[in-house]
C-alpha beads as a LAMMPS data file, in Angstrom:
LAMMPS data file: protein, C-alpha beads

105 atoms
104 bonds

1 atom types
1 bond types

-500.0 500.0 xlo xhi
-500.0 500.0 ylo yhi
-500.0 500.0 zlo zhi

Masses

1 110.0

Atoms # bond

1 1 1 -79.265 135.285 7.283
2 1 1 -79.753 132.165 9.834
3 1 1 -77.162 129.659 8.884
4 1 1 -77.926 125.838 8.683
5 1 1 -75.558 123.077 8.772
6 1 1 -76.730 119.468 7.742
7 1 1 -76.207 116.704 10.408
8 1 1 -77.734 114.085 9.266
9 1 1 -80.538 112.209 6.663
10 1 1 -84.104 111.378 7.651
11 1 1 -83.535 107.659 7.405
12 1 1 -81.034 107.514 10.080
13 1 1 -83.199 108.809 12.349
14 1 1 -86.223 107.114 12.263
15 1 1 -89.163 107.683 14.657
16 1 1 -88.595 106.790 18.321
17 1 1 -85.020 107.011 17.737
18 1 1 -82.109 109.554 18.073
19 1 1 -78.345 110.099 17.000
20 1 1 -75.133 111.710 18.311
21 1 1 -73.855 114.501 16.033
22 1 1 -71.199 117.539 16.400
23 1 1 -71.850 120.856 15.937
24 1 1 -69.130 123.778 15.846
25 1 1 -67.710 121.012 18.286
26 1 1 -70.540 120.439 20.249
27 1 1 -72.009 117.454 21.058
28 1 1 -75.751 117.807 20.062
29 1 1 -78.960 114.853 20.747
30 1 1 -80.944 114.433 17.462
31 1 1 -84.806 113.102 18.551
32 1 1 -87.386 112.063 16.049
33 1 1 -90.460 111.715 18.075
34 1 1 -93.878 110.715 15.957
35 1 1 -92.354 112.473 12.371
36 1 1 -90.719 115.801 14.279
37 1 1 -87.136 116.390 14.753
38 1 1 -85.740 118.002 17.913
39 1 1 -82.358 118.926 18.760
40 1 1 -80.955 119.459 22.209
41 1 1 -76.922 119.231 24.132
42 1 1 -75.880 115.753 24.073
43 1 1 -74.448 116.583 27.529
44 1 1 -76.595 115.521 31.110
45 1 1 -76.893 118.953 32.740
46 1 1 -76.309 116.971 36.069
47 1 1 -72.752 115.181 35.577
48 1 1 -72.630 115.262 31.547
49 1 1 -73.658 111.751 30.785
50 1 1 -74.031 110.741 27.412
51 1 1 -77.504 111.465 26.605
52 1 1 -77.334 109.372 23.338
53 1 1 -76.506 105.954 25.304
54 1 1 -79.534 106.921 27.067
55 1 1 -83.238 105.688 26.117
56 1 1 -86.022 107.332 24.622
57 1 1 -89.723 106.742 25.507
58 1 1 -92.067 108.989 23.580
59 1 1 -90.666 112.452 23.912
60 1 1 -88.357 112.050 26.824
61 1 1 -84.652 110.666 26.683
62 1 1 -83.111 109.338 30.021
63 1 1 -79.546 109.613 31.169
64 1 1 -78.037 106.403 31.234
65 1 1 -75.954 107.469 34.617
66 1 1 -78.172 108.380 37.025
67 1 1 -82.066 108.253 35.221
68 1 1 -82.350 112.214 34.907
69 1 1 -85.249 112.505 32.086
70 1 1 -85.531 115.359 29.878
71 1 1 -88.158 116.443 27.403
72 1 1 -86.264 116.688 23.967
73 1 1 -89.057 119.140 22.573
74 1 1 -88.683 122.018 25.111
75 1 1 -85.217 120.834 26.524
76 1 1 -86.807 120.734 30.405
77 1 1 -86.070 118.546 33.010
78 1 1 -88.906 116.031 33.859
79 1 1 -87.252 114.348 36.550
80 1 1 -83.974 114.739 38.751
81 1 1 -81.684 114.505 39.690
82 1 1 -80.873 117.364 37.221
83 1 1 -82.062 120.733 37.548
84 1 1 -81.337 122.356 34.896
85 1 1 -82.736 122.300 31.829
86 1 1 -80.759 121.450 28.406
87 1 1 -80.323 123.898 25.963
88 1 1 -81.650 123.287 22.301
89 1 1 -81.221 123.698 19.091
90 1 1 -83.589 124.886 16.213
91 1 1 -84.122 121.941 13.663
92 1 1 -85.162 121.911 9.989
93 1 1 -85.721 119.461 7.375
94 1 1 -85.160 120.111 3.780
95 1 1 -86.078 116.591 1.673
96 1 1 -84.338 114.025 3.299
97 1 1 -81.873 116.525 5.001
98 1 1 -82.005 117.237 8.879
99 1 1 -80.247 120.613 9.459
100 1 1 -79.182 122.248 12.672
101 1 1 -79.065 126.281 12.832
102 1 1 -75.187 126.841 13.650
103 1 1 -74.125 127.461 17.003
104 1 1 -73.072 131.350 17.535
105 1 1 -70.686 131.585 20.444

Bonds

1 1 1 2
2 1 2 3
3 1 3 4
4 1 4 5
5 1 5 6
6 1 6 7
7 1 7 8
8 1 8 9
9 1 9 10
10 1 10 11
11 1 11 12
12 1 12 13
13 1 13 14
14 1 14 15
15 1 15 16
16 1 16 17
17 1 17 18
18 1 18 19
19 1 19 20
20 1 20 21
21 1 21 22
22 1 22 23
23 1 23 24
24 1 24 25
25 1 25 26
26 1 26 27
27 1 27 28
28 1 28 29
29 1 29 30
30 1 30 31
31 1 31 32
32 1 32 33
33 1 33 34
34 1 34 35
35 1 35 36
36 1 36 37
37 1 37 38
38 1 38 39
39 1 39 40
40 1 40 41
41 1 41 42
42 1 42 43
43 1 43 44
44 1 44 45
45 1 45 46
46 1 46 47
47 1 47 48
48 1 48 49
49 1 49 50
50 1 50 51
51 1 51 52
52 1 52 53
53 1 53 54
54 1 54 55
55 1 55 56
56 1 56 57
57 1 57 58
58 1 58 59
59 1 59 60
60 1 60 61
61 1 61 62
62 1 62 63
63 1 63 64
64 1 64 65
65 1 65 66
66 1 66 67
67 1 67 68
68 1 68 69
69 1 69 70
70 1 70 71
71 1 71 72
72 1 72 73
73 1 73 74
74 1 74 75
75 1 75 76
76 1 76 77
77 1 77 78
78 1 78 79
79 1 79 80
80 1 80 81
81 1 81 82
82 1 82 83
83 1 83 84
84 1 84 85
85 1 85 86
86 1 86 87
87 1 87 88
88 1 88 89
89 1 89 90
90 1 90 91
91 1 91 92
92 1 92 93
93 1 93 94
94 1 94 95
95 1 95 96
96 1 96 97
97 1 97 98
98 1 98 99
99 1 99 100
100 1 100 101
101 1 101 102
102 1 102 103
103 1 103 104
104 1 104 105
């Protein structure tokens, strides 16, 4: 059976906004774009910057070091100077509760 943890309520996250959380001590990018919540490494894939100090426009957050934009639905990079796409995690929302699927290492 998939295992869920909870991270965080719906009303913390309202639309157009996101939130740091931890997961099995990871760092982990929680994105409510238009309703939907998405869920991706909190980490820049080009020199970790804190994707959670970043900005979000519609569906793509921006690194607040060096501008690298990634889509927080699919996790890809939309434009450098990363290359590599983040990794992301599988979201669902039970009542007001947003919950992560658990990290398996």
């Amino acid at each position: 059976m998939e295992e869920f943890v909870k991270v965080a309520e719906t009303t913390e996250v309202p639309p157009g906004n996101m939130k740091k959380v931890t997961v099995d001590g990871k760092e982990i990018l929680v994105a409510n774009v238009e309703g939907t919540y998405y869920a991706l490494e909190n980490k820049c894939t080009h020199r970790g910057g804190d994707l959670s100090k970043g900005s979000l426009s519609g569906k793509l957050v921006k690194c607040p070091r060096h501008g690298a934009k990634f889509d927080v639905t699919t996790g890809e990079v939309e434009a450098g100077p990363a290359t590599k796409s983040e990794p992301t995690l599988e979201v669902k929302v039970e009542g007001k509760n947003i919950l992560l699927k658990k990290i398996t290492k």
